[in-house]
ZADO-1210 file (C-alpha; in nm, 4 decimals, padded with zeros to 6 digits):
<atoms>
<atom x="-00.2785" y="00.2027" z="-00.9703" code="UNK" pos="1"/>
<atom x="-00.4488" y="00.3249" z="-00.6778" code="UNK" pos="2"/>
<atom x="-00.7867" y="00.5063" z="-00.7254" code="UNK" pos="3"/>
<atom x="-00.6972" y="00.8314" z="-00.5910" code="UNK" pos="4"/>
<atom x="-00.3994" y="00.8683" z="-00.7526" code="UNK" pos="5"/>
<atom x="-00.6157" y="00.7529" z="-01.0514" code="UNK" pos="6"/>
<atom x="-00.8517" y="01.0769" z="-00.9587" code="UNK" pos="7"/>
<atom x="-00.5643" y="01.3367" z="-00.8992" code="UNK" pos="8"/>
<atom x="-00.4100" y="01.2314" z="-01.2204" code="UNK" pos="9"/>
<atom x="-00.7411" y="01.3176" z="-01.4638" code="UNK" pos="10"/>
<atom x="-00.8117" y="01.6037" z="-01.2688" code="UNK" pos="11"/>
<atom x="-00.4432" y="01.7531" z="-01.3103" code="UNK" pos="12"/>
<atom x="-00.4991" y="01.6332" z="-01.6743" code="UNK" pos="13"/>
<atom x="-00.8862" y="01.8394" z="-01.7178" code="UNK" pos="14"/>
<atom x="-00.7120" y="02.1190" z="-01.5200" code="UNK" pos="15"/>
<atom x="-00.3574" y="02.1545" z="-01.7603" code="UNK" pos="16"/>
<atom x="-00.5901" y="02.0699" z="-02.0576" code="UNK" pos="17"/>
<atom x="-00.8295" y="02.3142" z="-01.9909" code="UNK" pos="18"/>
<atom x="-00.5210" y="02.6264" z="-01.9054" code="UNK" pos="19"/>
<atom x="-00.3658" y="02.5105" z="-02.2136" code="UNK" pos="20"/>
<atom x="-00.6246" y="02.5552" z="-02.4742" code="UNK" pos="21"/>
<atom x="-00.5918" y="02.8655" z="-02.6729" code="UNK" pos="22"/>
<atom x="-00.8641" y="03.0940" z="-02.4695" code="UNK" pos="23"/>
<atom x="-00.6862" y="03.0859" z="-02.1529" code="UNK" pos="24"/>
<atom x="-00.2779" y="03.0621" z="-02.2038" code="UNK" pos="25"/>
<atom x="-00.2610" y="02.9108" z="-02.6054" code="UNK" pos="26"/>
<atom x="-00.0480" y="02.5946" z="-02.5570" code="UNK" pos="27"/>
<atom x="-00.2285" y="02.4233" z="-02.7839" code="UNK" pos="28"/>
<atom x="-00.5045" y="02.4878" z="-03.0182" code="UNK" pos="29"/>
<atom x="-00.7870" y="02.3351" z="-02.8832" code="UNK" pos="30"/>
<atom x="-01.1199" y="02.5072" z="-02.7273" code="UNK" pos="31"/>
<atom x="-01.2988" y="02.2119" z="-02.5742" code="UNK" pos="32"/>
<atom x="-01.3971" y="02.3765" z="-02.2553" code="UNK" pos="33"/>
<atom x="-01.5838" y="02.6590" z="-02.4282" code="UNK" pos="34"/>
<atom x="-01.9126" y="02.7599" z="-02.4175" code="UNK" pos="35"/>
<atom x="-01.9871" y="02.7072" z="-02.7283" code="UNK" pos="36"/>
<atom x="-01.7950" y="02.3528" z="-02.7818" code="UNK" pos="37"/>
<atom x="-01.9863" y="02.2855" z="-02.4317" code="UNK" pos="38"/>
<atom x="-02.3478" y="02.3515" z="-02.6609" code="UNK" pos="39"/>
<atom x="-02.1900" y="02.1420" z="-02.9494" code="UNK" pos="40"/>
<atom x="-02.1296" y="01.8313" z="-02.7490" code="UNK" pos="41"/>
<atom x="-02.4224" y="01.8369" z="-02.4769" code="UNK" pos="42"/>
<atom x="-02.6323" y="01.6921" z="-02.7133" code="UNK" pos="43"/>
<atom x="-02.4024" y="01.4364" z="-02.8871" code="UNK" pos="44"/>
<atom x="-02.2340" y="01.3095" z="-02.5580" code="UNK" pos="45"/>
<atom x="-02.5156" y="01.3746" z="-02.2966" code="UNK" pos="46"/>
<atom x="-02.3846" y="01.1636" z="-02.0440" code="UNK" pos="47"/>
<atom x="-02.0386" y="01.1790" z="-02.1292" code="UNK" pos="48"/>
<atom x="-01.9267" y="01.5208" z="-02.2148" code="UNK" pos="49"/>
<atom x="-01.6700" y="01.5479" z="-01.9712" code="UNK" pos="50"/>
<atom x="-01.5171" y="01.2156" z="-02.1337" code="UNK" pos="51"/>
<atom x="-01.5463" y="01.4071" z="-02.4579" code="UNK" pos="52"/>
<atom x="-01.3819" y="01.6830" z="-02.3759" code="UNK" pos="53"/>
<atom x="-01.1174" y="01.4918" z="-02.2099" code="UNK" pos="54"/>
<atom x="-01.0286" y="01.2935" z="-02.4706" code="UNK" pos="55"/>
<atom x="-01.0402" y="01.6105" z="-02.7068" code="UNK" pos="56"/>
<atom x="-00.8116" y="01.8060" z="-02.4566" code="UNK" pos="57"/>
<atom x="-00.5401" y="01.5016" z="-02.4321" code="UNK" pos="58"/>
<atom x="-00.4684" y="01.4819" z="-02.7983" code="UNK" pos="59"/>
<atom x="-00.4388" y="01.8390" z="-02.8819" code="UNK" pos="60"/>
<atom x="-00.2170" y="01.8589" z="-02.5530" code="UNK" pos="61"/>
<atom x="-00.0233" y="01.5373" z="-02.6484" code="UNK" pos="62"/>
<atom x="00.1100" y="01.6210" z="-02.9854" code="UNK" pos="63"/>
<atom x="00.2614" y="01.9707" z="-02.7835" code="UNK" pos="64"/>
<atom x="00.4193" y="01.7524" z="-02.5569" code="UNK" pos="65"/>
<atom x="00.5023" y="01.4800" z="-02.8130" code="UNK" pos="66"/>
<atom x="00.6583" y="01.7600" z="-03.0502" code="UNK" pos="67"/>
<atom x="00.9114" y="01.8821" z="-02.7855" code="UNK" pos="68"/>
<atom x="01.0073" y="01.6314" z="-02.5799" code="UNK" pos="69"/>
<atom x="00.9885" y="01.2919" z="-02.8554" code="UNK" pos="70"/>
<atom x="00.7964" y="00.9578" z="-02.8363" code="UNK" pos="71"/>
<atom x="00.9689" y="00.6428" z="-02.7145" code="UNK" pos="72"/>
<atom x="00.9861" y="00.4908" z="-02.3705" code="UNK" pos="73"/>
<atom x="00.8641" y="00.8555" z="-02.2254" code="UNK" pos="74"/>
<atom x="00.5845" y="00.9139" z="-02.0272" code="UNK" pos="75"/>
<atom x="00.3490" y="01.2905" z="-01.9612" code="UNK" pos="76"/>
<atom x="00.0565" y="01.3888" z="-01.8238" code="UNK" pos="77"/>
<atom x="-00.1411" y="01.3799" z="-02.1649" code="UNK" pos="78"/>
<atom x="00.0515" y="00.9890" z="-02.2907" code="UNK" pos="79"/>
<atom x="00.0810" y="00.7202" z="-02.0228" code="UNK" pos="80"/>
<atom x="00.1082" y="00.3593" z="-02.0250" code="UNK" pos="81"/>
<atom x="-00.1938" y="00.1889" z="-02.1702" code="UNK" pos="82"/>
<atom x="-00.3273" y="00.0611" z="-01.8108" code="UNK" pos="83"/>
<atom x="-00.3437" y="00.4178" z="-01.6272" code="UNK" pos="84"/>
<atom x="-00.5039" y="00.5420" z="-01.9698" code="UNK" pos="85"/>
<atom x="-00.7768" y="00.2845" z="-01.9067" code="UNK" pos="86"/>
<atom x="-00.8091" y="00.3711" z="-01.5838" code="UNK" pos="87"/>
<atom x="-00.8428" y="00.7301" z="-01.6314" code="UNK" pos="88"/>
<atom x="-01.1085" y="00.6446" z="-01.8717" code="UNK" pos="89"/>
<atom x="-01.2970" y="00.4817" z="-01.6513" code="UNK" pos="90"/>
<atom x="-01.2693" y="00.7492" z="-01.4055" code="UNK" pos="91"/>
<atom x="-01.4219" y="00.9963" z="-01.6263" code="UNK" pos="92"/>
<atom x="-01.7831" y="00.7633" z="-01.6586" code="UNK" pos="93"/>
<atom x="-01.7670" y="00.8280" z="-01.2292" code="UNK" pos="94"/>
<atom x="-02.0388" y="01.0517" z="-01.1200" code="UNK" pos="95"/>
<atom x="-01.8285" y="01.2211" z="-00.8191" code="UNK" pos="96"/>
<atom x="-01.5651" y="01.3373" z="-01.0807" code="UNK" pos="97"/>
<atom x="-01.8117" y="01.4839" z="-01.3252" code="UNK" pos="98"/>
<atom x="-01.9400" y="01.6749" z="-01.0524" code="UNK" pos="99"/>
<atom x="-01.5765" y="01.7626" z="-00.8933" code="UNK" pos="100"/>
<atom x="-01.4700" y="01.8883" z="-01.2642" code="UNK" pos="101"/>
<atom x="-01.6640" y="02.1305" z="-01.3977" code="UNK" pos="102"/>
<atom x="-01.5612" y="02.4242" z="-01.1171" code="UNK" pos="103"/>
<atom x="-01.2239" y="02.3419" z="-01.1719" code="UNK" pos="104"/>
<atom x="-01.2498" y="02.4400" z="-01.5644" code="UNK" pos="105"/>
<atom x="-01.4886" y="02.6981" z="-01.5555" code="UNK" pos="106"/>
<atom x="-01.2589" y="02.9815" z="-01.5250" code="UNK" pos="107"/>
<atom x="-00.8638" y="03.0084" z="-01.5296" code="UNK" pos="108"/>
<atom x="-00.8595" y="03.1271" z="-01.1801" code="UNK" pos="109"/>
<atom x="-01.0065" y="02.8425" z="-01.0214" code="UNK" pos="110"/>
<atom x="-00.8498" y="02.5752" z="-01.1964" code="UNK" pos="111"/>
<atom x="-00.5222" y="02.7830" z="-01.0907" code="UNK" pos="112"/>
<atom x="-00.6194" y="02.7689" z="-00.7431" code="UNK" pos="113"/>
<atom x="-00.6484" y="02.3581" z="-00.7583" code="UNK" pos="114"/>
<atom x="-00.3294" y="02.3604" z="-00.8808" code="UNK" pos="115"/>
<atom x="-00.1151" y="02.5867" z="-00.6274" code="UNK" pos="116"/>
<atom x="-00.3600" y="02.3617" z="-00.3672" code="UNK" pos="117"/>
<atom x="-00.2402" y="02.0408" z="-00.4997" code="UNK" pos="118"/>
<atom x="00.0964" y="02.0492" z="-00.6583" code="UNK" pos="119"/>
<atom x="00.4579" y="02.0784" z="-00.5020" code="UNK" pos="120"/>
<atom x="00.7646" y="02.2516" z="-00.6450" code="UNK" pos="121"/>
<atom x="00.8837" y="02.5067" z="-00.9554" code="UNK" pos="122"/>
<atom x="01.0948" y="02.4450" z="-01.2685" code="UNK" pos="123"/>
<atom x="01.4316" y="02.5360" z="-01.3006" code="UNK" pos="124"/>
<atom x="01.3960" y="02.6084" z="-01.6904" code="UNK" pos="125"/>
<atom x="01.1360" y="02.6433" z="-01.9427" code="UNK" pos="126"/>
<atom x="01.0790" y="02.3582" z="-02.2495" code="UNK" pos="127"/>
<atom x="01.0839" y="01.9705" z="-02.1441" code="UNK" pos="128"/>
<atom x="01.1319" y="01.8607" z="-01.7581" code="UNK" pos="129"/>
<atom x="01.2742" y="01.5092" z="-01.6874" code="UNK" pos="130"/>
<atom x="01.0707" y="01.4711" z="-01.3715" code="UNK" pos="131"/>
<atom x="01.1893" y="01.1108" z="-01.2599" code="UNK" pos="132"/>
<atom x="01.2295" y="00.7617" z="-01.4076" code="UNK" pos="133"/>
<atom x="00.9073" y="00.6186" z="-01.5550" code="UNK" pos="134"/>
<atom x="00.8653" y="00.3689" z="-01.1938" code="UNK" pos="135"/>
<atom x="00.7561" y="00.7311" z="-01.0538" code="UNK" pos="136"/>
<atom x="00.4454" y="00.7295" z="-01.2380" code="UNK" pos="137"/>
<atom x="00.2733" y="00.5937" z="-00.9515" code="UNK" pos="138"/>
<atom x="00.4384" y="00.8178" z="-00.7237" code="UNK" pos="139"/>
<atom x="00.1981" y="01.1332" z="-00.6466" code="UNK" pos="140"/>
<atom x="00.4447" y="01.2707" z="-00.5277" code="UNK" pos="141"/>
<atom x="00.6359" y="01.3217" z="-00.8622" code="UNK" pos="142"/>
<atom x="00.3026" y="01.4042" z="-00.9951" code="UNK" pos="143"/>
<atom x="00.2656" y="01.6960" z="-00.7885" code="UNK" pos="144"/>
<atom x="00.6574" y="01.8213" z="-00.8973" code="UNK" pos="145"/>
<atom x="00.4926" y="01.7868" z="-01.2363" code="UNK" pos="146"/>
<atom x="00.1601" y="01.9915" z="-01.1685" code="UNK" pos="147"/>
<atom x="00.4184" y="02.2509" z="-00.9838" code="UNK" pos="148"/>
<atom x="00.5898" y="02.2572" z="-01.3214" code="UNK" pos="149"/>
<atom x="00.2753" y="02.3589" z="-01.5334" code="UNK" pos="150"/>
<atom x="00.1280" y="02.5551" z="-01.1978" code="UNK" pos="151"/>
<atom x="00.4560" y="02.8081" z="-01.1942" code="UNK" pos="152"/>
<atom x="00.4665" y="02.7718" z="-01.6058" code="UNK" pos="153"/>
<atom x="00.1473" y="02.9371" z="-01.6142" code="UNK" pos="154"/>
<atom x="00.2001" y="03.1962" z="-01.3851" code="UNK" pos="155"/>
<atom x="00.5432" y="03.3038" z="-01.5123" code="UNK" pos="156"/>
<atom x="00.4086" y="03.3040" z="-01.9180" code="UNK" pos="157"/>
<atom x="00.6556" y="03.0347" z="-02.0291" code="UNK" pos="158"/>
<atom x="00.6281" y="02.6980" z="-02.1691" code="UNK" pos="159"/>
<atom x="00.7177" y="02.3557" z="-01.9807" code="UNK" pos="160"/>
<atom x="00.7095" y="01.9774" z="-02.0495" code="UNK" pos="161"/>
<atom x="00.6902" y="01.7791" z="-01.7779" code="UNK" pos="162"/>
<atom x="00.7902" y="01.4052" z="-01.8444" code="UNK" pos="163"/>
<atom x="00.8925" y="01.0611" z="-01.6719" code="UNK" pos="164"/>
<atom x="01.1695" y="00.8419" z="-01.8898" code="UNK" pos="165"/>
<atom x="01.4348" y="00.6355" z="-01.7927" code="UNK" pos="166"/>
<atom x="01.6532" y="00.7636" z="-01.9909" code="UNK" pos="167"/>
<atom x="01.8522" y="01.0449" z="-01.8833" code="UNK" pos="168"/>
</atoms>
């Protein structure tokens, strides 16, 4: 996968995880981008908090996803195939995205604004969103009908589950 695409991808995850946690719009249960979570793990992941919190962030917001729309040959932002995973780990040790991130998280607002910046379309309903078949996972152009998704979700107070799957 392309390294762009690579970039847009954990920075639409960072951005969903972050508005998700339960200070900002309660999706999930985690607080990883707090302040205080922020002075828990400075000093255990110096160099790699943003990893940290990543990885934190994607498993709270995977078993939300998981729960509503199933496991099995689907595909969302927070559980992809095994190669993009690895390569969004990777991107996370970059020093250009750990610099690019924190703005984007530090307030709901901002990480709002990246998101009506970058992302393309609204929902139709609330609950799980069959985006496109799993081949568009390395179309950013599906990714940005899935960042509209959670974008207009956000604004309009209800709950959506963008996901790729073959099956219809």
């Amino acid at each position: 996968m392309d390294a762009e695409l690579i970039e847009i991808l954990t920075k639409y995850r960072l951005v969903v995880g972050y508005l998700g946690e339960k200070e900002q719009f309660g999706w999930w249960q985690s607080s990883f981008f707090t302040r205080g979570s922020q002075a828990f793990l400075a000093p255990l992941f110096a160099r790699t908090q943003i990893l940290a919190q990543c990885n934190g962030v994607t498993r709270a917001a995977a078993l939300a996803h998981d729960e509503r729309i199933g496991i099995g040959h689907v595909y969302h932002l927070f559980r992809l195939p095994e190669e993009i995973e690895q390569d969004i780990a990777r991107s996370l040790h970059a020093p250009t995205l750990a610099q690019a991130v924190p703005p984007l998280v530090a307030k709901p607002e901002a990480a709002l604004d990246y998101l009506r910046a970058s992302a393309a379309g609204r929902p139709t309903k609330a609950g799980p969103i069959r985006i496109a078949n799993v081949e568009a996972l390395h179309d950013r152009k599906a990714w940005q009908t899935a960042a509209g998704a959670y974008r207009f979700a956000f604004e309009q107070g209800i709950l959506v589950y963008p996901y790729f799957s073959d099956a219809l």
